[in-house]
ZATI-850354 format. One record per residue (C-alpha): residue number from 0; residue in one letter; x, y, z. Coordinates in steps of 0.2 Angstrom, whole numbers, padded with zeros to 4 digits, always signed. Example, Ala and Ser with C-alpha at 12.3 -4.5 7.8 and 13.67 -1.06 7.14 Angstrom:
2
k;r;X;Y;Z
0;a;+0062;-0022;+0039
1;s;+0068;-0005;+0036
END
This chain:
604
k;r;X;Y;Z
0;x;+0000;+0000;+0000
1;x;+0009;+0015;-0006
2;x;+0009;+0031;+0007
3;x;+0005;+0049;+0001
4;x;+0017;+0059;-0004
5;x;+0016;+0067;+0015
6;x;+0021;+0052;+0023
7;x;+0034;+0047;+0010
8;x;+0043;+0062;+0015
9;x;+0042;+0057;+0032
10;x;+0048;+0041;+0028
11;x;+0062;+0048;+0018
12;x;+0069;+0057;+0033
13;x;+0068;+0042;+0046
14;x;+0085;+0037;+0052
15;x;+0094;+0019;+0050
16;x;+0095;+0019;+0068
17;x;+0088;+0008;+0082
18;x;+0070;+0015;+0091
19;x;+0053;+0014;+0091
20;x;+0043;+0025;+0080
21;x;+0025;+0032;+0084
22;x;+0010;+0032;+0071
23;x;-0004;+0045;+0074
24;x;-0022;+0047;+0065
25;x;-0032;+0064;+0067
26;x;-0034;+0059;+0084
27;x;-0019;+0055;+0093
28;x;-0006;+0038;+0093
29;x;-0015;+0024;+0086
30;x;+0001;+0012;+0087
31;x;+0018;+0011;+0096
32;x;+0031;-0002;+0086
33;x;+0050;-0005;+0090
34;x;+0066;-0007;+0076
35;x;+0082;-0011;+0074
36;x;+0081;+0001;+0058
37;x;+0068;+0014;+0059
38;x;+0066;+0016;+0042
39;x;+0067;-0001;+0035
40;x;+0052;-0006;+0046
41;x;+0041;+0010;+0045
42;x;+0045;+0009;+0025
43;x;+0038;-0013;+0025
44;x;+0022;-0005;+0031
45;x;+0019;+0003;+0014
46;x;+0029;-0009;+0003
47;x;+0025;-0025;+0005
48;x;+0007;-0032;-0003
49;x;+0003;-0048;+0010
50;x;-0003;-0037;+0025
51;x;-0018;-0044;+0032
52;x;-0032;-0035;+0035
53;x;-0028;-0026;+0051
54;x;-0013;-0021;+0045
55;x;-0022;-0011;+0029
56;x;-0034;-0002;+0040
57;x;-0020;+0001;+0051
58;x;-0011;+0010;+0035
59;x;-0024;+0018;+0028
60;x;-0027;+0029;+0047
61;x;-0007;+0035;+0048
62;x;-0008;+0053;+0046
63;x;+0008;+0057;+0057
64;x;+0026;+0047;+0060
65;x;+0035;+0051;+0073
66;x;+0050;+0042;+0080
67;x;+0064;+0041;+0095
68;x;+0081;+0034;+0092
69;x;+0089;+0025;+0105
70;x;+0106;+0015;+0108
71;x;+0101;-0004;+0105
72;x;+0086;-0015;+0105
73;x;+0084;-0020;+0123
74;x;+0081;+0000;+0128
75;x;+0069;+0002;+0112
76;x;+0062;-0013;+0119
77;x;+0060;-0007;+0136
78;x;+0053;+0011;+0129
79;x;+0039;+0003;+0117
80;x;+0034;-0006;+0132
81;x;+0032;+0011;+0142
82;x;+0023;+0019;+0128
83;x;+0011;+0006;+0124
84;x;+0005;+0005;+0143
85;x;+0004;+0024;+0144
86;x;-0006;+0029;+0129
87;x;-0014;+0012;+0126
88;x;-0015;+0013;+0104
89;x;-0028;+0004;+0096
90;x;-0018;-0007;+0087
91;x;-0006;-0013;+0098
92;x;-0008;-0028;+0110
93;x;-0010;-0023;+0129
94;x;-0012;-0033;+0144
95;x;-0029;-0026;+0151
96;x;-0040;-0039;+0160
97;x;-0048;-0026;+0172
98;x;-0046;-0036;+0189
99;x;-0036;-0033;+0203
100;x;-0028;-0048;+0210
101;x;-0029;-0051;+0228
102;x;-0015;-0051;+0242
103;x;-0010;-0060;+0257
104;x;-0005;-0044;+0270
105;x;+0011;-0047;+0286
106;x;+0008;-0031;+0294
107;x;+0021;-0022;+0300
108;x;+0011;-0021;+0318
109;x;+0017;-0026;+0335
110;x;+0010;-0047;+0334
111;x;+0007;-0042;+0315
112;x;-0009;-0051;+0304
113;x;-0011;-0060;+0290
114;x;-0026;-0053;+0282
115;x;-0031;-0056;+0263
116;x;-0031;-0037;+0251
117;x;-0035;-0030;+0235
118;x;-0028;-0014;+0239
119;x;-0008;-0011;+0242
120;x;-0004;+0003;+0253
121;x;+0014;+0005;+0254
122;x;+0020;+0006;+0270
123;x;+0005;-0007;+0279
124;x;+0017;-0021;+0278
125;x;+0024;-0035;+0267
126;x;+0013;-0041;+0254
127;x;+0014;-0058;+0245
128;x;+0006;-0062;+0227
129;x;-0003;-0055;+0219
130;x;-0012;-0074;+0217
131;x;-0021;-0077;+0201
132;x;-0038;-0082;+0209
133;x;-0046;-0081;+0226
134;x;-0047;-0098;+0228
135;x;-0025;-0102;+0228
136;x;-0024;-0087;+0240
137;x;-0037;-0093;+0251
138;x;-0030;-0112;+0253
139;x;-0013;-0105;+0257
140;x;-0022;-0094;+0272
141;x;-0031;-0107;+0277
142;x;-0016;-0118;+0280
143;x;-0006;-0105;+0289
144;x;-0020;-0101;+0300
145;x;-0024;-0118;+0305
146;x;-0006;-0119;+0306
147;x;-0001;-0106;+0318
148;x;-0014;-0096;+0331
149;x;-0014;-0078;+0323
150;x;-0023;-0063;+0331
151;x;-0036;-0056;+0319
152;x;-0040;-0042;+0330
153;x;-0035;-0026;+0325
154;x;-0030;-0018;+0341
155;x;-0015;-0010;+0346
156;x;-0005;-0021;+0356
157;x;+0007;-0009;+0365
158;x;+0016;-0014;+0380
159;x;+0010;-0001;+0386
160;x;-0009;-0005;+0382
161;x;-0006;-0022;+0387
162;x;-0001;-0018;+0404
163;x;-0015;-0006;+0407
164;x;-0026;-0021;+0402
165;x;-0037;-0012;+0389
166;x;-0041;-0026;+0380
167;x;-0050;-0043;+0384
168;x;-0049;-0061;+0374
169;x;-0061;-0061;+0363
170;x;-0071;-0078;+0355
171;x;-0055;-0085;+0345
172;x;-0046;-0085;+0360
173;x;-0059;-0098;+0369
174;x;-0058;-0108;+0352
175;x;-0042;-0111;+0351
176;x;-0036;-0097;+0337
177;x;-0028;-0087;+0344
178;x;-0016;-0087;+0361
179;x;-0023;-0070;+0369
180;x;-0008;-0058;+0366
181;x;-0020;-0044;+0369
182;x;-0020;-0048;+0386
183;x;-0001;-0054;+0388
184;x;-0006;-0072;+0388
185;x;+0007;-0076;+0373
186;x;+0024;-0069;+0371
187;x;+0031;-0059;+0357
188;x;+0045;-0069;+0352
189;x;+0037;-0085;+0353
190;x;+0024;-0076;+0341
191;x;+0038;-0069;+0329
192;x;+0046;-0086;+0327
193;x;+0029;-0091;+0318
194;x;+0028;-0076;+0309
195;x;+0046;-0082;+0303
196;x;+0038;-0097;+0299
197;x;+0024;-0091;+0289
198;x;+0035;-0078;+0280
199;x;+0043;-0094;+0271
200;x;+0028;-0103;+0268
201;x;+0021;-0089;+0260
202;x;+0039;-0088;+0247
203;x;+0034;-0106;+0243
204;x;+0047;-0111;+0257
205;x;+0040;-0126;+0267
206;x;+0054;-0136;+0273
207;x;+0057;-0123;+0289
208;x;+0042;-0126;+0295
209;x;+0041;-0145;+0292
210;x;+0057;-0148;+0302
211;x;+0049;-0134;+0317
212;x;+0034;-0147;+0321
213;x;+0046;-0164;+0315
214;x;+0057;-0156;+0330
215;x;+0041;-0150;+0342
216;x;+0034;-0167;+0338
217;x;+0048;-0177;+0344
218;x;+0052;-0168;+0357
219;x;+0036;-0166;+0366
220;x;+0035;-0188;+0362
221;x;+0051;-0189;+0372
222;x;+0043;-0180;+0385
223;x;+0029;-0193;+0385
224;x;+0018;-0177;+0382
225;x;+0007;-0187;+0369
226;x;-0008;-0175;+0366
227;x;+0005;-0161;+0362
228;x;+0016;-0173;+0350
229;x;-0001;-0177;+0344
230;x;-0007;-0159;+0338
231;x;+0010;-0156;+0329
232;x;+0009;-0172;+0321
233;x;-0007;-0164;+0313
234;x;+0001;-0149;+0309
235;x;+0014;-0157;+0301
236;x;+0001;-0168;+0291
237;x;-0009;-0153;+0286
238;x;+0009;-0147;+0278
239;x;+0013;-0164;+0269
240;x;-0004;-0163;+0263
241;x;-0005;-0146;+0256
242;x;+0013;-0150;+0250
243;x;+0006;-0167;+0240
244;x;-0009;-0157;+0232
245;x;+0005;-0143;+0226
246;x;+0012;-0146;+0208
247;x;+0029;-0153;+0212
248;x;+0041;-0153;+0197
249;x;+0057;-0154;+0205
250;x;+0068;-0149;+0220
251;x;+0084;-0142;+0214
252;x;+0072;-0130;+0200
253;x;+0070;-0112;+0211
254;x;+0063;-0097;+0207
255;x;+0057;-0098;+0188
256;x;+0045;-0091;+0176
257;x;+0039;-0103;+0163
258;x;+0028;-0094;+0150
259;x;+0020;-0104;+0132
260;x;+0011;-0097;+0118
261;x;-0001;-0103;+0107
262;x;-0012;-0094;+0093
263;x;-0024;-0096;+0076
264;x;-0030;-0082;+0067
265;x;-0040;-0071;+0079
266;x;-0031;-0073;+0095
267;x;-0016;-0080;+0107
268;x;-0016;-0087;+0122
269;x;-0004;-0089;+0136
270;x;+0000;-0099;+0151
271;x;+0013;-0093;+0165
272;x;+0018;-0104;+0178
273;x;+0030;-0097;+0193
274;x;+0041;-0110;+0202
275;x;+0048;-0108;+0216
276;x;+0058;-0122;+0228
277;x;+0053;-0137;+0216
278;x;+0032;-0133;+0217
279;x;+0023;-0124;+0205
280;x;+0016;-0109;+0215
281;x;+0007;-0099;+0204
282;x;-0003;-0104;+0186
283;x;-0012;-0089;+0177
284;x;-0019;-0092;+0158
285;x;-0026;-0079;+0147
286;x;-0033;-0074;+0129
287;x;-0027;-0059;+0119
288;x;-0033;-0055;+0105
289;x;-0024;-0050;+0088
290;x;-0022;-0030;+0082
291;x;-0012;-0036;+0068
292;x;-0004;-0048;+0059
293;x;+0008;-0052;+0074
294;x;+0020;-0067;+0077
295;x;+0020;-0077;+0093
296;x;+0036;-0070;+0098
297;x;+0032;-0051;+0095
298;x;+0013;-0054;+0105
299;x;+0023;-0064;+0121
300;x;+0039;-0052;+0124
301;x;+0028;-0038;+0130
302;x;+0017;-0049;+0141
303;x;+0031;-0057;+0147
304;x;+0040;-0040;+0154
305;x;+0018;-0038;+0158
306;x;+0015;-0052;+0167
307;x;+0031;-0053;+0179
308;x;+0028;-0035;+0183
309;x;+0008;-0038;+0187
310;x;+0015;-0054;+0198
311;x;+0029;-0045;+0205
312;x;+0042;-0058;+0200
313;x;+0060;-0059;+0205
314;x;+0065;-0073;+0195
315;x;+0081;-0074;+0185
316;x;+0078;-0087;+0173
317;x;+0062;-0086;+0161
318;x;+0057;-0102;+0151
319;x;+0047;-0099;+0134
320;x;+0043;-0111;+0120
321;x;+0046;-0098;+0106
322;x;+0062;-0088;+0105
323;x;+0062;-0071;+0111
324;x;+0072;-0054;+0106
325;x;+0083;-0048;+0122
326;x;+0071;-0042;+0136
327;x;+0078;-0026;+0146
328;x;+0079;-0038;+0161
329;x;+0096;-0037;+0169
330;x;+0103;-0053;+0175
331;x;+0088;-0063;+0168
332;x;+0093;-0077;+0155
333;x;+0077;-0083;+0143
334;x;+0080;-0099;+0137
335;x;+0067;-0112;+0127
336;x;+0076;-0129;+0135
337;x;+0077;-0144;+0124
338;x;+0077;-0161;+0136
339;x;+0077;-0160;+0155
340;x;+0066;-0156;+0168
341;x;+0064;-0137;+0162
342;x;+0057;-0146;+0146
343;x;+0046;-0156;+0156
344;x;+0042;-0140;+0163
345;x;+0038;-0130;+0148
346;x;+0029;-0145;+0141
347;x;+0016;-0145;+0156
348;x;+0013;-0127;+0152
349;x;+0012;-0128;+0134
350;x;-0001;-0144;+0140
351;x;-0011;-0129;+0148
352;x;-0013;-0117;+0135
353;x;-0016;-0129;+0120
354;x;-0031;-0134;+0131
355;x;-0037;-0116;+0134
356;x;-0037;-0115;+0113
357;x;-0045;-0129;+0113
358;x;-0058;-0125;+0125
359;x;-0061;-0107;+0117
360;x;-0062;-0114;+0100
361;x;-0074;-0126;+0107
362;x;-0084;-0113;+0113
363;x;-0083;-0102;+0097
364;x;-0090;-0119;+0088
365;x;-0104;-0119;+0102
366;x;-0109;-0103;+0099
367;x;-0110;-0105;+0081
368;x;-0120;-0121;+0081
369;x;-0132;-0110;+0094
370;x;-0132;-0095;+0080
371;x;-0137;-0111;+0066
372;x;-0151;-0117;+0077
373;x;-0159;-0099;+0078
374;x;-0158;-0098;+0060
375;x;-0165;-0114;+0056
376;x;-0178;-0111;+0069
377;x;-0184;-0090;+0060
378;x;-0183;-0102;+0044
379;x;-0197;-0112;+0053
380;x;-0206;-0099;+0058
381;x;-0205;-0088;+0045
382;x;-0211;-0100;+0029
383;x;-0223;-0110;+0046
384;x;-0214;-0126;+0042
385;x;-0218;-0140;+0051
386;x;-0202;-0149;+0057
387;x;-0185;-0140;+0057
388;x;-0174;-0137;+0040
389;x;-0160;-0146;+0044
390;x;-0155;-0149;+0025
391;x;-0160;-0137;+0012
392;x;-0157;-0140;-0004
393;x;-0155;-0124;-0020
394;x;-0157;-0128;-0036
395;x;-0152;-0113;-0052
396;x;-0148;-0118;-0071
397;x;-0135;-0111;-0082
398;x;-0134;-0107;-0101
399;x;-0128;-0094;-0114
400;x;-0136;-0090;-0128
401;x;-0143;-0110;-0126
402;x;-0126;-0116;-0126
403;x;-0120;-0129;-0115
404;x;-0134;-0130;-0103
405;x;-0130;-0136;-0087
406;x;-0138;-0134;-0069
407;x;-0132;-0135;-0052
408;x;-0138;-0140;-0034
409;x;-0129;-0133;-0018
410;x;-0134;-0140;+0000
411;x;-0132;-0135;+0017
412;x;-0135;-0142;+0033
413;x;-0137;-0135;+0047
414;x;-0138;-0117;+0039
415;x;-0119;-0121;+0035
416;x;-0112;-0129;+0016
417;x;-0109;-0147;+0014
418;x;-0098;-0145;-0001
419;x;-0098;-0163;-0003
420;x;-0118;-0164;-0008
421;x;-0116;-0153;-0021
422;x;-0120;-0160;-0040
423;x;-0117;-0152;-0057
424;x;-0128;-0157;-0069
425;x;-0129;-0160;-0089
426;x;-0147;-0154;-0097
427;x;-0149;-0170;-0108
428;x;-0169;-0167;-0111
429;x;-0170;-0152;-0116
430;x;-0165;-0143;-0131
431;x;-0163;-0122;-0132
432;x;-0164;-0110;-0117
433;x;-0179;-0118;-0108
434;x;-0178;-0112;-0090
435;x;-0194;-0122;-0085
436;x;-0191;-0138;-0091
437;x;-0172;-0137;-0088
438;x;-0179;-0136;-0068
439;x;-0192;-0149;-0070
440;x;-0178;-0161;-0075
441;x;-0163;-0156;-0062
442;x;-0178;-0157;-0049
443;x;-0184;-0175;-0055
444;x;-0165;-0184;-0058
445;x;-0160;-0176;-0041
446;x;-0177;-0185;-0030
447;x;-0179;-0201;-0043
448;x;-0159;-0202;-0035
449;x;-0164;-0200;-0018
450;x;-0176;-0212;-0016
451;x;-0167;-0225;-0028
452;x;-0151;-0224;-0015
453;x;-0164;-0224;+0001
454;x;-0155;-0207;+0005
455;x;-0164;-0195;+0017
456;x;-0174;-0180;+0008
457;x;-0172;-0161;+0013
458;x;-0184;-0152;+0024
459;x;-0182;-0138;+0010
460;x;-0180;-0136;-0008
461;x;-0175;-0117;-0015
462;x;-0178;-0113;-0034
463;x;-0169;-0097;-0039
464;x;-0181;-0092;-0050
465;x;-0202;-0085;-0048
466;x;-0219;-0094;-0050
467;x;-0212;-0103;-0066
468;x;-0198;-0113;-0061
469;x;-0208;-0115;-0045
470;x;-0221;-0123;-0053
471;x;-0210;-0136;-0061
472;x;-0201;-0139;-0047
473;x;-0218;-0145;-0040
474;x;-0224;-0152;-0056
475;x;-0207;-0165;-0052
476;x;-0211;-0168;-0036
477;x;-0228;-0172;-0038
478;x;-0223;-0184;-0053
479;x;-0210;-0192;-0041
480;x;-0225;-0196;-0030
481;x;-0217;-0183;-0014
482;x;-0228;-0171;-0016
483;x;-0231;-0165;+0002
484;x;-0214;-0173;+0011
485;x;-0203;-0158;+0009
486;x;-0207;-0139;+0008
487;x;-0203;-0129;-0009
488;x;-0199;-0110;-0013
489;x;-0195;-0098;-0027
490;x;-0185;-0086;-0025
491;x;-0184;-0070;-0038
492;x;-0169;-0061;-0038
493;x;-0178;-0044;-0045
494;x;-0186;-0037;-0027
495;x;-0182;-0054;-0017
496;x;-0200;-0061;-0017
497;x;-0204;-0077;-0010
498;x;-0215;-0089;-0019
499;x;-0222;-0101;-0012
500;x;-0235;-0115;-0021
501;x;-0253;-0113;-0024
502;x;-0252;-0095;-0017
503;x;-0253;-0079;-0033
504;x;-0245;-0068;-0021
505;x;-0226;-0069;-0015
506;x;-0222;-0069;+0002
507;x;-0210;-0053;+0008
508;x;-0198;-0057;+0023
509;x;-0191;-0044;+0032
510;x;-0175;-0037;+0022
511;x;-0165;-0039;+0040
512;x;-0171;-0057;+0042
513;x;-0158;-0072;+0046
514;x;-0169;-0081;+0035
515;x;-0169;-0072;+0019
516;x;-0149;-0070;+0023
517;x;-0148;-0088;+0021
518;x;-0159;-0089;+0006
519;x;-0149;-0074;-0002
520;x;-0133;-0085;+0003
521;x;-0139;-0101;-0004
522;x;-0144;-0094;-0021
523;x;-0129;-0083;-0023
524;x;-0117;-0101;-0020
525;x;-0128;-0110;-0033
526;x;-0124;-0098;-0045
527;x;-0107;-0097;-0043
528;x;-0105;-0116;-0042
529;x;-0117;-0115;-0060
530;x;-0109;-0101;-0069
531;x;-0091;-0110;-0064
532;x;-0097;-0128;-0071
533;x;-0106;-0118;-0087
534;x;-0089;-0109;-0091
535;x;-0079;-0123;-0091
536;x;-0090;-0133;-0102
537;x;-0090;-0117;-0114
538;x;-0070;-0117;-0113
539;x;-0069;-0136;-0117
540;x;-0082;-0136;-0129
541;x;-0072;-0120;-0139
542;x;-0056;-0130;-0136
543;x;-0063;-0145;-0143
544;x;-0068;-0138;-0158
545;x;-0054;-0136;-0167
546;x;-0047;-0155;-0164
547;x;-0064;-0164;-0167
548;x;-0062;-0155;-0186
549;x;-0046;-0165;-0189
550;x;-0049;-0181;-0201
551;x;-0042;-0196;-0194
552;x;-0043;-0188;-0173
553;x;-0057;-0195;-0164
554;x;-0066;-0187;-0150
555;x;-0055;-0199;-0134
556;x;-0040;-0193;-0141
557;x;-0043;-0174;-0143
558;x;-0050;-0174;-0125
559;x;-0034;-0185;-0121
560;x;-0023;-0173;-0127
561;x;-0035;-0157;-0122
562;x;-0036;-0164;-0104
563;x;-0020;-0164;-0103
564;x;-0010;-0150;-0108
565;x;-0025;-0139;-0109
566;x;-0026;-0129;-0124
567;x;-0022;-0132;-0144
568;x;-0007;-0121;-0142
569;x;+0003;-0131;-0130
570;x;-0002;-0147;-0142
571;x;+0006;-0136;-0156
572;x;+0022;-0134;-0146
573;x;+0025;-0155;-0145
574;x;+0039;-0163;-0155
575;x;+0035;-0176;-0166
576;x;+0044;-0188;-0154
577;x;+0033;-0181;-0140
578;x;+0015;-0183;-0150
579;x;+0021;-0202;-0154
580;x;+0023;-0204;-0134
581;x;+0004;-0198;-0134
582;x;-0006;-0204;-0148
583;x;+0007;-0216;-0155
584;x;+0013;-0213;-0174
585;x;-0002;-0213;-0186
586;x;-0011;-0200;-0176
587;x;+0004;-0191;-0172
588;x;+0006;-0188;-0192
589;x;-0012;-0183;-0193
590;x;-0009;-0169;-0180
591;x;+0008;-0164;-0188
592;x;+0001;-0163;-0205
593;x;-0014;-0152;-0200
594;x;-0004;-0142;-0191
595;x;+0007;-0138;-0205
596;x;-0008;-0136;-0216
597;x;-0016;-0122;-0205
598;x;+0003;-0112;-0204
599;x;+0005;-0112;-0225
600;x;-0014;-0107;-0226
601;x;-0011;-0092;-0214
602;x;+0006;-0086;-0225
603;x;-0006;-0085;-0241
END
């Protein structure tokens, strides 16, 4: 798509530089896009011819380039990325779910909380997650709580307004919750040590905490204390448990993001898994879809930078299954392993986002199969059928000047083509352009067929044509003796009138319907498929015409040669040696001779 003589004196000044480069409508930026060379990729825009059709509306809306120039590709990277969340263009790709993601809180208190939050106010404490759904963050709390006794109160426990004894226990205390702090009954120190605790649970850490109660348990056994050793043996199962139900991958892989892309046409979707000490701690999955004509690679580097920063991610080695340009993470290595348990790893993502295409496309079929029912069921209601169209079949002949007459049938089921039940077919009764009768035979060959196989009939037959053709198609149906077992229509092209049997006056469906949309559909795809069929009888019939007046060439070897190489011309072009090959040697003289023939009588 060539650019005005405007922008081609923009393009003209752009630098061969490393940056990103801005395009703007009347309106404002409309997309944000990074190079290596400014120029080269700006100019590819308006060069090449295979943009899809995003990319030529995108085109056709540039009004304004503008562009930055930086040192490499990792900082135009890192600026594109910037840009792109800031001014949010319609073309680009942005991560924009609209949810906030909840938190587990530690206060920073004296006897500090664990309490769950959507909101992070700096200075409240330390905050862990953000966790993809309510439900992972809530089994985590629910562990550590059962785990350790936690105050959920929110008063302040000062020494000082503990001593004064401002505060009494309230009902957690009496079940077992919570140790009473608020009125001195628990230390601080024996409190922080389970905070400790709970600080490595919540970094995915649980092998501190497993050896506290493995220790507690022993010891309080020792001490012949059994209902003691009792309850941290069920801590400690609680923590086995919760370990069992975690994804374990391995032991020695820490602190790594595993991300895998997957897309068709429309849309891509992702998985990210976060490991951390050998389980999988975090799994989020997600649908984006398509601005342009974007690669895998060029839709997951942004989201990659996106999705560690919405998750608040430290890790220093990111997994992917597509390679990715240098990310402006320093000191992170992204790598797409081969063999190993970081394939194993990738693979168990990859496993996730395939089923998420699947499930979408799935639910894109569903939805269209739902979209079919309602316009088989307006079809019902607007011709008052009695069962369902299921299978409608079109019927619309073909002929020029009442040459080479042919006719064609299309069929869909369930409002969609079945390409397979389609039929061409040869007028043999009738002679001259005779729409009528042409339709009473297509319509009579096509049923007599049916019944012969034991094949099921349509619930509707279409004639593109008015009351005429109509009343053929009936005359057929009625001679076949199945009259009555399926619902026929004319349809005329001129005002799009419906013409039903036994009724003078057509019936007018609403120019909007779903129904008339389909008929208009049907009636456009039988004449294609007529006018395609017609055409290349005409072509053969002209071809043939030439050879079939050669004395001594019968009709199976001129279609022979003509179905073969196509056109006279090409036959022309054959050595004697070559026709020999085809039509053996008496023939092969024929042609030669004729041939020389035609060439002396055009040079007189």
């Amino acid at each position: 798509m060539a650019a005005n003589a405007h922008l081609q004196e923009q393009i003209r000044h752009l630098p061969h530089r490393p940056g990103i480069y801005k395009y703007f409508d009347d309106e404002g930026i409309i997309y944000v896009g990074k190079a290596v060379d400014i120029r080269k990729r700006v100019s590819s825009y308006f060069t090449k011819q295979d943009h899809n059709k995003k990319t030529q509306q995108l085109v056709k809306n540039i009004k304004r380039i503008e562009f930055t120039i930086v040192d490499n590709e990792s900082e135009a990277f890192l600026l594109e990325n910037n840009l792109i969340k800031q001014h949010q263009p319609k073309y680009n790709i942005l991560l924009k779910d609209g949810k906030t993601y909840p938190y587990l809180l530690l206060t920073n208190e004296r006897f500090p909380r664990l309490i769950p939050t959507r909101n992070k106010k700096p200075g409240d404490g330390r905050y862990y997650g953000p966790y993809a759904n309510l439900t992972a963050m809530n089994v985590i709390l629910e562990l550590i709580r059962a785990l350790y006794p936690l105050r959920t109160c929110t008063y302040n426990l000062s020494p000082q307004n503990i001593e004064a004894g401002k505060f009494k226990v309230c009902l957690e205390y009496h079940l077992g919750n919570c140790k009473g702090p608020c009125e001195g009954l628990q230390d601080e120190e024996t409190y922080n040590q389970y905070i400790a605790q709970i600080r490595n649970i919540l970094n995915g850490n649980l092998t501190v905490a497993r050896a506290y109660f493995r220790e507690k348990m022993t010891a309080a056994a020792q001490d012949q204390q059994y209902e003691l050793a009792h309850q941290f043996k069920q801590k400690l199962d609680k923590l086995e448990e919760f370990q069992a139900k975690s994804t374990v991958v391995n032991a020695s892989l820490s602190n790594i993001d595993v991300f895998s892309i997957a897309s068709n046409e429309k849309s891509a979707f992702i998985n990210y898994l976060k490991v951390m000490n050998g389980s999988i701690i975090l799994t989020q999955s997600l649908e984006v879809v398509k601005k342009l004509d974007e690669s895998d690679a060029d839709i997951l580097a942004p989201l990659v930078m996106q999705m560690r920063e919405e998750f608040e991610s430290q890790s220093k080695e990111v997994l992917t299954n597509v390679p990715l340009p240098d990310l402006p993470l320093p000191g992170v290595t992204v790598a797409q392993p081969q063999i190993g348990d970081k394939r194993k790893l990738l693979e168990l993502s990859l496993k996730n986002v395939l089923y998420l295409r699947k499930e979408k496309e799935s639910m894109n079929d569903r939805s269209k199969d739902l979209n079919e029912v309602r316009i088989m069921e307006t079809i019902k209601k607007d011709l008052r059928l009695t069962e369902l169209p299921k299978h409608i079949e079109c019927f619309d002949n073909s002929n020029f000047q009442g040459d080479n007459p042919v006719a064609a049938m299309v069929c869909f089921r369930n409002a969609r083509p079945s390409k397979k039940d389609y039929r061409h077919y040869h007028i043999k009764t009738v002679i001259g352009p005779n729409d009528f009768d042409s339709m009473y035979e297509v319509v009579t060959r096509r049923y007599r067929r049916l019944v012969d196989e034991g094949a099921s009939l349509p619930q509707l037959v279409i004639v593109d044509g008015g009351k005429g053709q109509l009343s053929m198609a009936v005359k057929a149906l009625k001679d076949l003796n199945l009259w009555g077992q399926m619902a026929v229509i004319g349809i005329a092209k001129r005002l799009e009138e419906i013409y039903v049997p036994n009724d003078p006056l057509p019936l007018y469906i609403d120019k909007k319907s779903e129904s008339l949309r389909l008929f208009q559909r049907m009636r456009d795809e039988v004449h294609r498929f007529g006018i395609t069929f017609h055409r290349s009888r005409r072509d053969a019939a002209t071809l043939k015409t030439e050879l079939t007046d050669v004395k001594g060439l019968g009709p199976v070897t001129a279609d022979k040669l003509l179905s073969k190489f196509k056109s006279v011309k090409k036959i022309k072009e054959l050595t004697e040696l070559e026709l020999v090959a085809e039509v053996g040697k008496a023939k092969a003289k024929v042609l030669l001779n004729y041939f020389a023939d035609q060439e002396s009588a055009a040079l007189e």
